[in-house]
C-alpha positions as CSV (number, residue, x, y, z in Angstrom):
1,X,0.0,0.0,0.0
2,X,1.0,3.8,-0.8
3,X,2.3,5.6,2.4
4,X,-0.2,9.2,1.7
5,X,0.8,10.5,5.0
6,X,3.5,12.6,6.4
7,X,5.0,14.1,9.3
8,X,6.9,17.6,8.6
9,X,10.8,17.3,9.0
10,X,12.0,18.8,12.4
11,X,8.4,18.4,14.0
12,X,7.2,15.5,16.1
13,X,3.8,13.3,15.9
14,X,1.1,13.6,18.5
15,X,0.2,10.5,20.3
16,X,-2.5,10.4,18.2
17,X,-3.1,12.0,14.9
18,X,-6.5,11.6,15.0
19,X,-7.0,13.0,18.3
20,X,-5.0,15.8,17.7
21,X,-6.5,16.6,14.2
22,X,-9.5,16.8,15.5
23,X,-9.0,18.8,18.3
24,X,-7.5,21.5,15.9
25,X,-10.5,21.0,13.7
26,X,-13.0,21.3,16.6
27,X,-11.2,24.8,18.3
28,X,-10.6,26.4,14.8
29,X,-14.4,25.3,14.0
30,X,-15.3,27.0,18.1
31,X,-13.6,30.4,16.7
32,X,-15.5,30.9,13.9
33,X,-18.5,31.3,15.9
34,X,-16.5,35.3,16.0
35,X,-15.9,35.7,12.5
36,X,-18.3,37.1,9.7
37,X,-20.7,36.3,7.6
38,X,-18.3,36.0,4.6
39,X,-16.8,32.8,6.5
40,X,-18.8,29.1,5.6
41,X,-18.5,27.7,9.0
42,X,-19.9,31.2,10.6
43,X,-23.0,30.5,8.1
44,X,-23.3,27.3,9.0
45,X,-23.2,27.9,13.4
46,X,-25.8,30.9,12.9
47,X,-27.5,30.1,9.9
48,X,-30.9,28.1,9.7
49,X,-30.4,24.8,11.0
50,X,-31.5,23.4,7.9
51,X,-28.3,24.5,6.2
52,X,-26.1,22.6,8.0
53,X,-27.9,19.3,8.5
54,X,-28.7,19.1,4.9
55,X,-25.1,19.4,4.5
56,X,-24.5,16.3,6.7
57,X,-27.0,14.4,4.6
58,X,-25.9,15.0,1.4
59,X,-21.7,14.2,2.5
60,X,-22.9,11.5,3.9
61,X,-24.6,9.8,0.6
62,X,-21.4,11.3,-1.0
63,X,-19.3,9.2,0.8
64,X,-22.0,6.2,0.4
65,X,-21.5,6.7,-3.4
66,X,-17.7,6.9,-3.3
67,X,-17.8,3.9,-1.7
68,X,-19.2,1.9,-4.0
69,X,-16.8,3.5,-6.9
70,X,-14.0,1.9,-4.8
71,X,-16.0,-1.2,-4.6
72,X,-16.7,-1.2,-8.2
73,X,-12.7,-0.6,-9.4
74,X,-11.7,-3.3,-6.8
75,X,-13.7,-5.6,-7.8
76,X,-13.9,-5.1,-11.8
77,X,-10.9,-4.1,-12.1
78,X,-9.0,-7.0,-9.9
79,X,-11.2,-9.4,-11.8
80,X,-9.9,-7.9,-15.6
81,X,-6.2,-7.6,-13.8
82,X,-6.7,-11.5,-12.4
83,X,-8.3,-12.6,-15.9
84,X,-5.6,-11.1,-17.7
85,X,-2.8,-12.0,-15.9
86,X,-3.7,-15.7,-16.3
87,X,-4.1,-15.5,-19.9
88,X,-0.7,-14.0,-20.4
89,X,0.4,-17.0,-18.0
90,X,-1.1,-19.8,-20.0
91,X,-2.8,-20.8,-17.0
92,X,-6.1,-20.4,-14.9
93,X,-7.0,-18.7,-12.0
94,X,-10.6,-19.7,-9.7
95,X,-11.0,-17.1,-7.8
96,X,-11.5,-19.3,-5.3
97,X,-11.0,-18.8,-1.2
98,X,-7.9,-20.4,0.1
99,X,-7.4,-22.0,3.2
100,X,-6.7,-18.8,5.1
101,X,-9.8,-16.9,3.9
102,X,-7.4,-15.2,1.1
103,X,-8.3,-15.2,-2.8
104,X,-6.5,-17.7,-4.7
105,X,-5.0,-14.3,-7.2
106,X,-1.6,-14.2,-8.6
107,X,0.3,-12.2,-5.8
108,X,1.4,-9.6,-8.6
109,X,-2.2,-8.3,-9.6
110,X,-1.8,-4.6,-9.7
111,X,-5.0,-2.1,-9.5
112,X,-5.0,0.4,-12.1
113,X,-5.1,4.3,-10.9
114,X,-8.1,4.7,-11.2
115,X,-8.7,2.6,-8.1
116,X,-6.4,4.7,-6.0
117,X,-8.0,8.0,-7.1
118,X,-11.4,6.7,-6.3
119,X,-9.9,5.8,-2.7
120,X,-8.7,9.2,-2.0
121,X,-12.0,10.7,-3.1
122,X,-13.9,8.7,-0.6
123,X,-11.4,9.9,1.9
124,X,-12.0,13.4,1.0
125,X,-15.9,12.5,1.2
126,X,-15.5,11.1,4.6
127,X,-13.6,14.0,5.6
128,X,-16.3,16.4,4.6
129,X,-18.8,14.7,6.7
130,X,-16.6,14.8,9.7
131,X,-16.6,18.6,9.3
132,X,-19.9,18.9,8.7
133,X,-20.7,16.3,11.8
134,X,-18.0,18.7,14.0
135,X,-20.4,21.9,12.9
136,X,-23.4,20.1,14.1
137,X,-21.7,19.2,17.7
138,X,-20.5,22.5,18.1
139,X,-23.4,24.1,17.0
140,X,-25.6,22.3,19.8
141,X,-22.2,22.7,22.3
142,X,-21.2,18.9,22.4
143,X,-18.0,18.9,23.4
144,X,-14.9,16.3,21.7
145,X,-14.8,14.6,25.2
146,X,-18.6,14.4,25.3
147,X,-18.5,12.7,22.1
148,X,-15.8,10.5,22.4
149,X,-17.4,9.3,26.3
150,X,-20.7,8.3,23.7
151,X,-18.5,6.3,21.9
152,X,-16.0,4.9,24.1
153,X,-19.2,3.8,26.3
154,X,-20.0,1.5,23.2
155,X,-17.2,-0.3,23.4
156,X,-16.6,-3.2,26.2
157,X,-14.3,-2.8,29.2
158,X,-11.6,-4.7,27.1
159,X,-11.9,-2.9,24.1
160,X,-12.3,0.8,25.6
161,X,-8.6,2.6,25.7
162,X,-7.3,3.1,29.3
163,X,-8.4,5.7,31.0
164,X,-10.8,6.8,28.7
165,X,-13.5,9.3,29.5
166,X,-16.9,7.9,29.6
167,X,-20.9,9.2,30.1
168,X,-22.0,9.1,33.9
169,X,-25.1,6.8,33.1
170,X,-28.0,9.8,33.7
171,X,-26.7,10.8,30.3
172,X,-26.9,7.8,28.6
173,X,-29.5,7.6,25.8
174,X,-30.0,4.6,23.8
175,X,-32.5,6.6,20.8
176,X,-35.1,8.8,22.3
């Protein structure tokens, strides 16, 4: 796999770069609740409600749809690769599973490009409905630690990270 990440020479990663990235995200999204109205996320904090949710609804059937362009390339595309490659070879290839749950494909089937590029554009997708998602909590003043409790409270006592913060059960809600 491609390495699409970096950390800028002479600076160190955080413990976490999730964490960190979205606690940047969330602050710089906080202070735009002073800028103006020539600002997006301003609009989107003050603005009509409607604005901003519909926002969240139509990034998150973006991301559904970029989804299944990934599916699509991996799986047409590493079929033509496979079918190809065994042609060239003079031999066959199943498909089948192997023991271990793999595909029985030739080790050197390549994806085209195509397939990369439609992975990054999920990845932007999915990033758009994070930011929209991060409007909506901070619009309604649902902290990062509120919403990470909610989710680290789904998650068993094995599986939760240590020490981290959870709900105190009388704000638990399972729906309404």
């Amino acid at each position: 796999m491609v390495n699409k990440t970096f950390i800028p020479e002479g600076e160190a990663a955080p413990a976490s770069q999730i964490g960190a990235t979205l606690e940047a995200l969330a602050a710089t999204i906080a202070a735009r609740r002073d800028a103006d109205e020539a600002s997006y996320t301003y609009r989107l904090l003050t603005g009509n409600v409607d604005g901003v949710l519909k926002k969240v609804m139509e990034e998150s059937g973006e991301v559904a749809l970029a989804a299944k362009d990934v599916e699509g390339w991996a799986t047409s595309s590493l079929a033509a690769a496979v079918a190809l490659e065994a042609t060239e070879a003079g031999g066959t290839t199943t498909g089948a599973e192997t023991a271990d749950g793999g595909a029985d494909f030739p080790l050197s089937v390549q994806l085209p490009p195509e397939y990369g590029e439609a992975v990054d554009h999920l990845r932007y997708e999915a990033a758009d409905v994070v930011y929209h998602l991060l409007v909506v909590l901070e619009r309604y003043g649902i902290t990062l630690d509120e919403f990470a409790a909610e989710l680290n409270n789904r998650m068993t006592e094995g599986e939760r990270p240590h020490g981290a913060v959870r709900l105190h059960d009388e704000f638990v809600r399972r729906g309404k």
